[in-house]
C-alpha positions as CSV (number, residue, x, y, z in Angstrom):
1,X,-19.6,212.0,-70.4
2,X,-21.6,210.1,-72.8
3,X,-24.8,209.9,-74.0
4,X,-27.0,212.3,-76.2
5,X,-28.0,215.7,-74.2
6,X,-31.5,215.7,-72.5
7,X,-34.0,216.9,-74.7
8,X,-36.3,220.0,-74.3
9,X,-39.2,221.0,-75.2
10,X,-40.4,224.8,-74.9
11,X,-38.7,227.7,-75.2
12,X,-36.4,229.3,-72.9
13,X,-35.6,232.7,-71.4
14,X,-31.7,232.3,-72.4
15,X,-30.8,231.3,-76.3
16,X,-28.3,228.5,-77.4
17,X,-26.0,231.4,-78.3
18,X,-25.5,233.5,-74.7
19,X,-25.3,229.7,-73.0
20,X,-22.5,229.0,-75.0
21,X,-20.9,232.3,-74.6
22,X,-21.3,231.8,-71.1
23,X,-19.6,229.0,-70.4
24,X,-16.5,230.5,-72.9
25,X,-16.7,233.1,-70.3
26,X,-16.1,230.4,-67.2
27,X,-13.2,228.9,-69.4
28,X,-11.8,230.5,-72.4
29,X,-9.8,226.9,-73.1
30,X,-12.7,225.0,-72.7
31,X,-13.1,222.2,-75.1
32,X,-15.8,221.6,-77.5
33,X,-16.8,218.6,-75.8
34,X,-17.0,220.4,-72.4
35,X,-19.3,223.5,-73.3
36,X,-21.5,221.1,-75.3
37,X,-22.0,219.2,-72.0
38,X,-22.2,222.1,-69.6
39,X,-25.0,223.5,-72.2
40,X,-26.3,220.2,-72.7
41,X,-26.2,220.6,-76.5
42,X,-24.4,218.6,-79.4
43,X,-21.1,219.0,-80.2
44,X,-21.9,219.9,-83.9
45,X,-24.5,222.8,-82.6
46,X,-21.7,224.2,-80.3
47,X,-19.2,224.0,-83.0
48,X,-21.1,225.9,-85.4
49,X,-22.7,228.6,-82.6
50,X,-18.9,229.1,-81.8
51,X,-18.4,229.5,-85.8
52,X,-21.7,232.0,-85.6
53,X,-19.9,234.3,-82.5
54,X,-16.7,234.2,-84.3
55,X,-18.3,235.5,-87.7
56,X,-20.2,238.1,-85.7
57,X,-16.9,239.2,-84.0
58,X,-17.8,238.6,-80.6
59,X,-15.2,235.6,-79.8
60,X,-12.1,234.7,-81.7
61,X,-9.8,232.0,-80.8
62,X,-5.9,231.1,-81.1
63,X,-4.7,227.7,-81.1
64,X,-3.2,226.1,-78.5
65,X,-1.2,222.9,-79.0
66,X,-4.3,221.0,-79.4
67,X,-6.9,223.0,-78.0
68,X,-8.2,226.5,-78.1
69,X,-8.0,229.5,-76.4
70,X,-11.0,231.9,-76.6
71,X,-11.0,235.4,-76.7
72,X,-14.9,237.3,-76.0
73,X,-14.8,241.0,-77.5
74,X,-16.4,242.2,-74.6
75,X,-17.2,245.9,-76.5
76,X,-19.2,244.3,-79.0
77,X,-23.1,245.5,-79.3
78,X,-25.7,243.1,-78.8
79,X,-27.4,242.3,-82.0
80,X,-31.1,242.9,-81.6
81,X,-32.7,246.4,-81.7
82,X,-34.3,246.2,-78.5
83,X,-30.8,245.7,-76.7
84,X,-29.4,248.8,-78.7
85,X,-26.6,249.7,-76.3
86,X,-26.0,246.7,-74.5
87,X,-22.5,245.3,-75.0
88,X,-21.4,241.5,-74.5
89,X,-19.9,242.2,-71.2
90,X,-23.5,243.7,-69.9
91,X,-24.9,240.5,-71.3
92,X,-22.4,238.2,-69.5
93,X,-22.9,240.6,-66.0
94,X,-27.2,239.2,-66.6
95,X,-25.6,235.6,-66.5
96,X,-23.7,235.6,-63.7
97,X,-25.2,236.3,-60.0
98,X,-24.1,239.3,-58.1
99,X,-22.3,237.0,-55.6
100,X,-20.1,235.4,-58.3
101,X,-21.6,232.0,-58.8
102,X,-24.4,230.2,-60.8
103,X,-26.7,228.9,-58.3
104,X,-26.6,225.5,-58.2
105,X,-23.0,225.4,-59.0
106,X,-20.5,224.9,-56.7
107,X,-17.3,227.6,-57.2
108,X,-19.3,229.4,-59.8
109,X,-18.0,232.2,-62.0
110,X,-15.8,234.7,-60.8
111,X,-17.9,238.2,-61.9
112,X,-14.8,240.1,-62.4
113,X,-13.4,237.3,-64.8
114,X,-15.9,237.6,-66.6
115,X,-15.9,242.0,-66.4
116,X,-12.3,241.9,-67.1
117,X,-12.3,239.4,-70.3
């Protein structure tokens, strides 16, 4: 993979942040490299949203020879008023279609994975 992401211009309907926590979600040892691909973001923005999560206790990580593992706190509240109530895991459940996959990805996300982590 090389290359600078595709830009975009406009807003979304899904921030920077849940992305990024939703590919942690499809691989908790996913590198750096590989979330800012699959998100189509820079490393250095995927680095420091991961550094944002972590600070906000909703993902820590362990090392792992030379990777590392992730680990989403699943319990934790979403941060804006409006979602009062609404946990990370009811979040991640939003992301991921009731059959288990992304559309337009083949093999998907397993639903209960993503539940269970």
């Amino acid at each position: 993979m090389g290359g600078a992401p595709e830009s975009h211009t406009g807003w979304t309907f899904i921030t920077n942040h849940a992305r990024v926590l939703a590919a942690i979600a499809e691989n908790q040892n996913a590198r750096v490299r590989d979330i800012a691909a699959h998100c189509r973001l820079t490393e250095r923005a995927v680095q420091k949203i991961i550094s944002d999560l972590e600070d906000s206790g909703y993902l820590s990580h362990t090392r792992e020879g030379r990777g590392n593992a992730y680990q989403i706190e699943p319990g934790t509240a979403l941060r804006h008023p409006a979602e009062a109530g609404l946990t990370v895991t009811s979040l991640l459940g939003l992301l991921v279609q009731v059959d288990g996959h992304h559309p337009g990805r083949p093999g998907g996300t397993d639903r209960q994975a993503v539940e269970d982590s």
